[in-house]
MOPAC internal coordinates of N, CA, C and O (Angstrom, degrees):
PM7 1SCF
backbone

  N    0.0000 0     0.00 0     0.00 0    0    0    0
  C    1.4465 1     0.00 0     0.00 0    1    0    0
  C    1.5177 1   109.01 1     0.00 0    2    1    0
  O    1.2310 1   122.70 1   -49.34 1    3    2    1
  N    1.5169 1   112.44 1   130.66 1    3    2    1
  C    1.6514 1   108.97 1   171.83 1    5    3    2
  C    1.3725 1   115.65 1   -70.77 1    6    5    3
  O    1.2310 1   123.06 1   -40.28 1    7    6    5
  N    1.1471 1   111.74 1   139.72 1    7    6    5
  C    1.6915 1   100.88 1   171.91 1    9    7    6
  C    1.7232 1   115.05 1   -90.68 1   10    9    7
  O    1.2310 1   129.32 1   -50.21 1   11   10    9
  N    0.9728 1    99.64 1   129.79 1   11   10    9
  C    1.9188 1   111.28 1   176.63 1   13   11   10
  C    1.7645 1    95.17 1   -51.47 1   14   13   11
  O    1.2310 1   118.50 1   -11.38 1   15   14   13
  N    1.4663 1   120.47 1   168.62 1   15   14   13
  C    1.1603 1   128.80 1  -168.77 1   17   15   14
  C    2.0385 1    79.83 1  -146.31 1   18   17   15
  O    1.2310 1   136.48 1   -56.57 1   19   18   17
  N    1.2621 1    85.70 1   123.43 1   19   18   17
  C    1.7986 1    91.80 1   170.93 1   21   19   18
  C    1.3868 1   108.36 1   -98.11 1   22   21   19
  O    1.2310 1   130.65 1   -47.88 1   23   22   21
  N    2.0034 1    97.05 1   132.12 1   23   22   21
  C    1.2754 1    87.40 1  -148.94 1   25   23   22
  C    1.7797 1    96.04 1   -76.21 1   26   25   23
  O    1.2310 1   122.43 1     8.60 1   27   26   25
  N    1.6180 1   112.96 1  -171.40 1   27   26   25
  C    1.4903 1   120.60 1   162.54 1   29   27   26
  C    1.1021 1   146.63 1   -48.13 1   30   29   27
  O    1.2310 1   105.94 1   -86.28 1   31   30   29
  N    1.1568 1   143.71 1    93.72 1   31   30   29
  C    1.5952 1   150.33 1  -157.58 1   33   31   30
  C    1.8969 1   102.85 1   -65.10 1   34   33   31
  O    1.2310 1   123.43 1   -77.47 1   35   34   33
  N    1.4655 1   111.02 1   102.53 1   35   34   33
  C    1.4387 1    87.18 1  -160.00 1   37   35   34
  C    2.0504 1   103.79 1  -100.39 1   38   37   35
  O    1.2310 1   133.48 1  -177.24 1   39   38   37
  N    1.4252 1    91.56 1     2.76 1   39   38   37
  C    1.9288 1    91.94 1  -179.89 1   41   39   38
  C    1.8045 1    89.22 1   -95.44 1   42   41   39
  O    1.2310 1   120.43 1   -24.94 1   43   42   41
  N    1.1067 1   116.78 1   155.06 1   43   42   41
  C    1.2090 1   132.73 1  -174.84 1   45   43   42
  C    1.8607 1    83.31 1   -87.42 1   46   45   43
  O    1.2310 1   126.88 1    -1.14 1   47   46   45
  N    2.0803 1   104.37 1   178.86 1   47   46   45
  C    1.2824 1    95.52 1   177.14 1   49   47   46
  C    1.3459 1   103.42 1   -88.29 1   50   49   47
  O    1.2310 1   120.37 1   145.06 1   51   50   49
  N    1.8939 1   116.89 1   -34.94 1   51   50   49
  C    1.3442 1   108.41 1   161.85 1   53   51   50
  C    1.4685 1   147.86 1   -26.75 1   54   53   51
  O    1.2310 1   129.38 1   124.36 1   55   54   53
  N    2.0111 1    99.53 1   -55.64 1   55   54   53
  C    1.1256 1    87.89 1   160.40 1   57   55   54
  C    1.9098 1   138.55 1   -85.34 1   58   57   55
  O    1.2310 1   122.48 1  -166.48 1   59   58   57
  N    1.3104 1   112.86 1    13.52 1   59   58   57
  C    1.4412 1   124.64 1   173.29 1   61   59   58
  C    1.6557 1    91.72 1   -86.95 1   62   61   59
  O    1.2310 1   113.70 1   118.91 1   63   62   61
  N    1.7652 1   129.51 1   -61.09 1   63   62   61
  C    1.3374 1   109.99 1   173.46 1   65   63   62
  C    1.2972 1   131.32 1   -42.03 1   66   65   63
  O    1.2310 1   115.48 1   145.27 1   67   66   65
  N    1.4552 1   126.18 1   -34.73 1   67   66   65
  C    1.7494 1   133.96 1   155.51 1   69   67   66
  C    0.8501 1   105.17 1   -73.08 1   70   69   67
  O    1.2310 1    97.72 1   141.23 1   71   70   69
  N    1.2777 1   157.34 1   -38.77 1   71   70   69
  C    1.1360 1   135.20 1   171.27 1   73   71   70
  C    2.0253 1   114.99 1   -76.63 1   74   73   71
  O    1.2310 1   118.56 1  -152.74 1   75   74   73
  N    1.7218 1   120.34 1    27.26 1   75   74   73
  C    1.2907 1    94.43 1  -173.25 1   77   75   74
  C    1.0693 1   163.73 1    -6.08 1   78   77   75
  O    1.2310 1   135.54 1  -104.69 1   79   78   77
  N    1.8043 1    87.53 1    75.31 1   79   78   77
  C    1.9100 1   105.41 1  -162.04 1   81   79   78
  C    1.9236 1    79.64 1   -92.77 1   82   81   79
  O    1.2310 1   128.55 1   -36.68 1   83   82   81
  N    1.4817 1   101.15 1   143.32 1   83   82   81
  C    1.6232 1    92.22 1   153.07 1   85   83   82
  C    1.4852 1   122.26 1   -79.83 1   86   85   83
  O    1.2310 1   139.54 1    -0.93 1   87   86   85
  N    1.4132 1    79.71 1   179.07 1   87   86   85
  C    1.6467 1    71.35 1  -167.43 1   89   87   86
  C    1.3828 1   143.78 1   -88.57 1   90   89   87
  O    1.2310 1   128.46 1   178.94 1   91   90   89
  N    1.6622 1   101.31 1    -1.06 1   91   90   89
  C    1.3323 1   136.12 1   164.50 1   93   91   90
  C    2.2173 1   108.52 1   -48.07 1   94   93   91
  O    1.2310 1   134.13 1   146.71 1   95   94   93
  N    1.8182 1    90.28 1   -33.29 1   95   94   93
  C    1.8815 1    98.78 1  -173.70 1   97   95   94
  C    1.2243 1    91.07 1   -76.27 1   98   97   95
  O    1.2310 1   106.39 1   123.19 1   99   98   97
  N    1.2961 1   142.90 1   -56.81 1   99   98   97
  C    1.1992 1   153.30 1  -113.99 1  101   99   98
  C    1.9701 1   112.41 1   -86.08 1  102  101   99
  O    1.2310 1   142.11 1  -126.13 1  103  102  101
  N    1.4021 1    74.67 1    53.87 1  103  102  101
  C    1.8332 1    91.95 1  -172.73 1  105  103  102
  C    1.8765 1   112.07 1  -103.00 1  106  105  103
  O    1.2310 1   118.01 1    38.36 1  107  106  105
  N    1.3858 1   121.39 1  -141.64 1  107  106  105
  C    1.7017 1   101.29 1   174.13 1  109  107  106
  C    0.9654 1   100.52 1   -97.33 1  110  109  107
  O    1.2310 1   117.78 1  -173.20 1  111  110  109
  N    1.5031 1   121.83 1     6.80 1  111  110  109
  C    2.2423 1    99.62 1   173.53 1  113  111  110
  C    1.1888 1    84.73 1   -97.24 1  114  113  111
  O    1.2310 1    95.72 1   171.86 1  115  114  113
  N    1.7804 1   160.24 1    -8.14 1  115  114  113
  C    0.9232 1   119.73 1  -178.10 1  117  115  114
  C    1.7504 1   131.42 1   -30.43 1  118  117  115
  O    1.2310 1   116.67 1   149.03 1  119  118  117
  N    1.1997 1   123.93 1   -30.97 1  119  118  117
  C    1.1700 1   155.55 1  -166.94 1  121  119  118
  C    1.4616 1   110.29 1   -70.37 1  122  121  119
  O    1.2310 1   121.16 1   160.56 1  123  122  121
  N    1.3984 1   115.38 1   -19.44 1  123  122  121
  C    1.2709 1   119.19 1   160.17 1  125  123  122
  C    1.5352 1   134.17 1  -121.15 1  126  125  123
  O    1.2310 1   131.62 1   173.44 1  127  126  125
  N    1.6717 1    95.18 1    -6.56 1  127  126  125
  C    1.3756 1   112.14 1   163.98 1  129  127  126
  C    1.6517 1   108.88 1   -80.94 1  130  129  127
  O    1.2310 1   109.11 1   143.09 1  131  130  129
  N    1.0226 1   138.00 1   -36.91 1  131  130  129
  C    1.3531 1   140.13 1   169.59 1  133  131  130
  C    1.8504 1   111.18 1   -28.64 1  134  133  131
  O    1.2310 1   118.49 1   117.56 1  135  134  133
  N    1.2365 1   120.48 1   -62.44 1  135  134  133
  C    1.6308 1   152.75 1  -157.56 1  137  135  134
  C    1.8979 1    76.90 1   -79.45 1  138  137  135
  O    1.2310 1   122.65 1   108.14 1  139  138  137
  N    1.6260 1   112.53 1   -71.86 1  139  138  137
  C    1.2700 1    98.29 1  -172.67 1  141  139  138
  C    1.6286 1   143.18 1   -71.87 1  142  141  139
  O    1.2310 1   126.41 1  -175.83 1  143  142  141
  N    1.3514 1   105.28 1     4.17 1  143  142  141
  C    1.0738 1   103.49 1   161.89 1  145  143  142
  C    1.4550 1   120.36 1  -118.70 1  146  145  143
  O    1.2310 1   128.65 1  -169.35 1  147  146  145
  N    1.2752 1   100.95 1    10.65 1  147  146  145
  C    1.7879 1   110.53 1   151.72 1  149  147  146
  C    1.5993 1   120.17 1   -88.42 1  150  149  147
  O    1.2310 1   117.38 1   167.90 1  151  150  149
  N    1.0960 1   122.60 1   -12.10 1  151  150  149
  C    1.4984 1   124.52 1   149.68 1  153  151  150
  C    1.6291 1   126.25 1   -79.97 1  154  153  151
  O    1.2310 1   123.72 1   134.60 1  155  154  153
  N    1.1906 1   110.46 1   -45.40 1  155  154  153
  C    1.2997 1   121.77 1   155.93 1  157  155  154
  C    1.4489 1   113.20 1   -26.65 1  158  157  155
  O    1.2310 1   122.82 1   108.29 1  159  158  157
  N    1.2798 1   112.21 1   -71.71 1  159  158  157
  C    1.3531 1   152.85 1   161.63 1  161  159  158
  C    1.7176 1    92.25 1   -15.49 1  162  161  159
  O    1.2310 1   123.09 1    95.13 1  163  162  161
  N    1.3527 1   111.68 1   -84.87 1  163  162  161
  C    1.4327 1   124.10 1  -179.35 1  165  163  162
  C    1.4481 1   123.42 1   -66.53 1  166  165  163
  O    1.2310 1   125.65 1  -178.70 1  167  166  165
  N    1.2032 1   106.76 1     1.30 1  167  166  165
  C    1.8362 1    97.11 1   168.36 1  169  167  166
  C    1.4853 1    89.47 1  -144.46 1  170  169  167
  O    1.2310 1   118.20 1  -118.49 1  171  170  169
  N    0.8777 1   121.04 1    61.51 1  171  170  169
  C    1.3868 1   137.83 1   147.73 1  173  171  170
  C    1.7898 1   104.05 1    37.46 1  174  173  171
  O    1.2310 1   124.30 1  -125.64 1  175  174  173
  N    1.1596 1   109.36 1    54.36 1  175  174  173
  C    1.3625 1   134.66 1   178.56 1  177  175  174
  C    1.7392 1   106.52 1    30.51 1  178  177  175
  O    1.2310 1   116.73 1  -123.06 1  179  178  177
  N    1.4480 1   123.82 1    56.94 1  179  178  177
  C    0.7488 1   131.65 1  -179.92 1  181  179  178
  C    1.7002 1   105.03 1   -81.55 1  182  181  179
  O    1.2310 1   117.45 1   -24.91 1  183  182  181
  N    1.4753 1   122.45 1   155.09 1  183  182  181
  C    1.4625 1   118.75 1  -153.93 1  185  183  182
  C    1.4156 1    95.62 1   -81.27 1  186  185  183
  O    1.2310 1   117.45 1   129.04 1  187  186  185
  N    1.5814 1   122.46 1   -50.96 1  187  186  185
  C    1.3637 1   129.61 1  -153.06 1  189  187  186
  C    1.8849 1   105.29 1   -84.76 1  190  189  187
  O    1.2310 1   126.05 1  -163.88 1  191  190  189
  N    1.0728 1   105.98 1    16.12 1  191  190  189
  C    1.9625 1   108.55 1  -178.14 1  193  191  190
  C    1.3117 1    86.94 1  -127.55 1  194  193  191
  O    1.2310 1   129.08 1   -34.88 1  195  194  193
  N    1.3392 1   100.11 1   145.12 1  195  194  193
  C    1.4924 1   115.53 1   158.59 1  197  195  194
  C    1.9420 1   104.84 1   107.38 1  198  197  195
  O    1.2310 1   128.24 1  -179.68 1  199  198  197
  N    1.2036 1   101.73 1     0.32 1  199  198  197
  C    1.6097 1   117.37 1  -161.07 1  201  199  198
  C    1.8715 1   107.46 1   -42.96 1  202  201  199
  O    1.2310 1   124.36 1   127.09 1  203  202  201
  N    1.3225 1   109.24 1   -52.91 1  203  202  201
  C    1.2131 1   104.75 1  -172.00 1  205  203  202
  C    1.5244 1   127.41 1   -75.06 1  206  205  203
  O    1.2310 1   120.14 1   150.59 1  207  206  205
  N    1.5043 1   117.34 1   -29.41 1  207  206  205
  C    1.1590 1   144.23 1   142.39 1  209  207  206
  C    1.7809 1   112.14 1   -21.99 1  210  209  207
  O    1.2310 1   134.64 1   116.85 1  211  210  209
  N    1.1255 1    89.29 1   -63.15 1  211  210  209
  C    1.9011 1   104.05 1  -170.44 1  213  211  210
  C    1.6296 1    99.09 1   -80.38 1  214  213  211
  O    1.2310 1   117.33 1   159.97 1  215  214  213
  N    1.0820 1   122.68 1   -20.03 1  215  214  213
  C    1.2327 1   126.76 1  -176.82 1  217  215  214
  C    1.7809 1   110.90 1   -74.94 1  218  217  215
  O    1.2310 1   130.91 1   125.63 1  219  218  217
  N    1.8197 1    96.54 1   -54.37 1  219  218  217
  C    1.6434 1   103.13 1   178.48 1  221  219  218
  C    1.4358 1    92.90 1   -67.70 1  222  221  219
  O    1.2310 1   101.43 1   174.34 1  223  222  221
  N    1.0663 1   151.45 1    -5.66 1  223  222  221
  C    2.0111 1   122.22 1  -160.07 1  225  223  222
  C    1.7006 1    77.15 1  -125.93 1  226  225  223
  O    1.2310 1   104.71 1  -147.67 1  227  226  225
  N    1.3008 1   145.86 1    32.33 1  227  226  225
  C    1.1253 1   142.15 1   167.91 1  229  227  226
  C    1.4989 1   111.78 1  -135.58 1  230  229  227
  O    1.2310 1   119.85 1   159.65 1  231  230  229
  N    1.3003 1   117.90 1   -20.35 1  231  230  229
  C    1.5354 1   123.41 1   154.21 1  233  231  230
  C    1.5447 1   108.06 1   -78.45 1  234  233  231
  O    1.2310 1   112.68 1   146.42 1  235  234  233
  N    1.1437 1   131.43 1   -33.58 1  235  234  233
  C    1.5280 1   124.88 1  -141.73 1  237  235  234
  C    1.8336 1    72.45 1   -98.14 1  238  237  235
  O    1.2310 1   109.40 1   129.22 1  239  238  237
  N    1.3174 1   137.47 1   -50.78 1  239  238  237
  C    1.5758 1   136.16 1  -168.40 1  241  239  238
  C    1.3970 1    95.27 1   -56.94 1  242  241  239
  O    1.2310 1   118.65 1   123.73 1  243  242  241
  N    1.3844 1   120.19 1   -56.27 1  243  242  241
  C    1.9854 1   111.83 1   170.27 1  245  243  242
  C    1.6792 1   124.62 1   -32.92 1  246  245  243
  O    1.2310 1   136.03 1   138.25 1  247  246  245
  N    1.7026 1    86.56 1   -41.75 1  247  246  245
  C    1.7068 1    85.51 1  -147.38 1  249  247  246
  C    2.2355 1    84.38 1   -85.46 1  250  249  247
  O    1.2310 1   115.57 1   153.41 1  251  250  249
  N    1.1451 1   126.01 1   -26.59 1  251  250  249
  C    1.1449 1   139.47 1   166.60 1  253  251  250
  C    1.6560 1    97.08 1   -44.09 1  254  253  251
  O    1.2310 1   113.50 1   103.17 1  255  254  253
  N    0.9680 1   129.90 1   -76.83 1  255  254  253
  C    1.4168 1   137.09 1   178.37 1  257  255  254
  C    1.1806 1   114.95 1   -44.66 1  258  257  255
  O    1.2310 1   121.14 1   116.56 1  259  258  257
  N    1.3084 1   115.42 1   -63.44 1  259  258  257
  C    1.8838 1   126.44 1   171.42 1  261  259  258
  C    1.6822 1    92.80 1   -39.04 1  262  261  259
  O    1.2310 1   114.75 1   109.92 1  263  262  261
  N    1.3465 1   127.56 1   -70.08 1  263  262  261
  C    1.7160 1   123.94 1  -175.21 1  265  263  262
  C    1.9411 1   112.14 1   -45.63 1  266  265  263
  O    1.2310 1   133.11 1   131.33 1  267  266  265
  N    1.0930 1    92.27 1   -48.67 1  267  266  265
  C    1.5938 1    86.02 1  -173.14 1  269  267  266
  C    1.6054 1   106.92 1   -69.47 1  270  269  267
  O    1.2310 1   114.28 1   127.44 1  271  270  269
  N    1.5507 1   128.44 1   -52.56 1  271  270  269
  C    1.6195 1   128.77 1   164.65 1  273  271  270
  C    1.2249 1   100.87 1   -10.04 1  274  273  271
  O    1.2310 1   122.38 1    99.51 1  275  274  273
  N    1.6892 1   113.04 1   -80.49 1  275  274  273
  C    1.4630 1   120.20 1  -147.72 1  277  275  274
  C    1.4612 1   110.39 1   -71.96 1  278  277  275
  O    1.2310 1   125.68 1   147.28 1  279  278  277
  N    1.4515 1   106.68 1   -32.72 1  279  278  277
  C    1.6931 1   107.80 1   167.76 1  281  279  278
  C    1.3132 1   106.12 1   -50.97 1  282  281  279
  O    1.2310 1   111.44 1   141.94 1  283  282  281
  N    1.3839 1   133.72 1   -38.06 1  283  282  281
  C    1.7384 1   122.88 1  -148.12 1  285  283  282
  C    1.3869 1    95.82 1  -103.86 1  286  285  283
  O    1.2310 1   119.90 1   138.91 1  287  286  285
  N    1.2552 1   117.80 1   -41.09 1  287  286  285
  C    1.5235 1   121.13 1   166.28 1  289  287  286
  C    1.9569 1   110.39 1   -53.08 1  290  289  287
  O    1.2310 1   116.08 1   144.17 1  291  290  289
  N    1.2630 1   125.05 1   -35.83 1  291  290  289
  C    1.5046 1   130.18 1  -178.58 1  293  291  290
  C    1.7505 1    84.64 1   -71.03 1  294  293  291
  O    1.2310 1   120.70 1   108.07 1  295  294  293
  N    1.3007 1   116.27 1   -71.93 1  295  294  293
  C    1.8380 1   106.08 1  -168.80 1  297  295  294
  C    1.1848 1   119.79 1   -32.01 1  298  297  295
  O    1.2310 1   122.10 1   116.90 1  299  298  297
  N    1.9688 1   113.59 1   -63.10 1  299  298  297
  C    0.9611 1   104.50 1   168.61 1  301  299  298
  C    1.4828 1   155.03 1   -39.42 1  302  301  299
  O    1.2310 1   126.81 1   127.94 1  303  302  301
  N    1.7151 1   104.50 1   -52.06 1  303  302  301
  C    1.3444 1   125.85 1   154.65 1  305  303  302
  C    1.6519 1   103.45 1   -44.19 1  306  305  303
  O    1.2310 1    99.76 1   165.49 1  307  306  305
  N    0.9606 1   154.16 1   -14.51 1  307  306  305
  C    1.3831 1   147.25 1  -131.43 1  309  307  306
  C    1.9298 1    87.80 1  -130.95 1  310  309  307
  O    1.2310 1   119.37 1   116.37 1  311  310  309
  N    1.0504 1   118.80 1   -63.63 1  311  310  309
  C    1.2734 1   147.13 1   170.35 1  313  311  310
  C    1.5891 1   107.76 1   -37.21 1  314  313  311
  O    1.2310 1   123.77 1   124.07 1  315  314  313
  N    1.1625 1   110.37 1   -55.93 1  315  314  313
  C    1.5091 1   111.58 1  -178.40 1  317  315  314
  C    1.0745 1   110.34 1   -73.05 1  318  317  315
  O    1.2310 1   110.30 1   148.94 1  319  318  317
  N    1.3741 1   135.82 1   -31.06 1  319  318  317
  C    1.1314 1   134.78 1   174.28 1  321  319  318
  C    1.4808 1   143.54 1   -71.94 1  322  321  319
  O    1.2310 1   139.58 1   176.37 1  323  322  321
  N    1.3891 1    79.64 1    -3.63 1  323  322  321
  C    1.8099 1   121.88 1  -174.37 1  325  323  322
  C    1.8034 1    89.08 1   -85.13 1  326  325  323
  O    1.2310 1   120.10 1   180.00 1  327  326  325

């Protein structure tokens, strides 16, 4: 079995506590939710600003998900074979 490599946590927890992300966000995109909800923040969370921002912390939450799938799908597969 390969082992998954978890990737790098790149917001400190400090800065997710200053930045009052709960703690439900506080995963490895925190790091790009921080930036985006300080723009948010500044245009008064209007839908059509902030696009690319919301775009990276909505790919990086996919590709976060895509890693954990294939990990749980590898256990499993791993498991049955046991």
């Amino acid at each position: 079995m390969a082992e998954f490599q978890e990737p790098e946590m790149k917001a400190s927890a400090k800065e997710m506590a200053e930045a009052r992300l709960p703690l439900r966000y506080r995963d490895y995109c925190a790091h790009m939710l921080i930036p985006l909800n300080k723009c948010r923040h500044k245009t008064m969370y209007l839908p059509w600003k902030c696009e690319e921002e919301r775009h990276a912390y909505e790919k990086c939450e996919y590709e976060d998900f895509m890693r954990r799938s294939k990990m749980l799908a590898q256990i499993k597969s791993s498991q049955e074979e046991q």
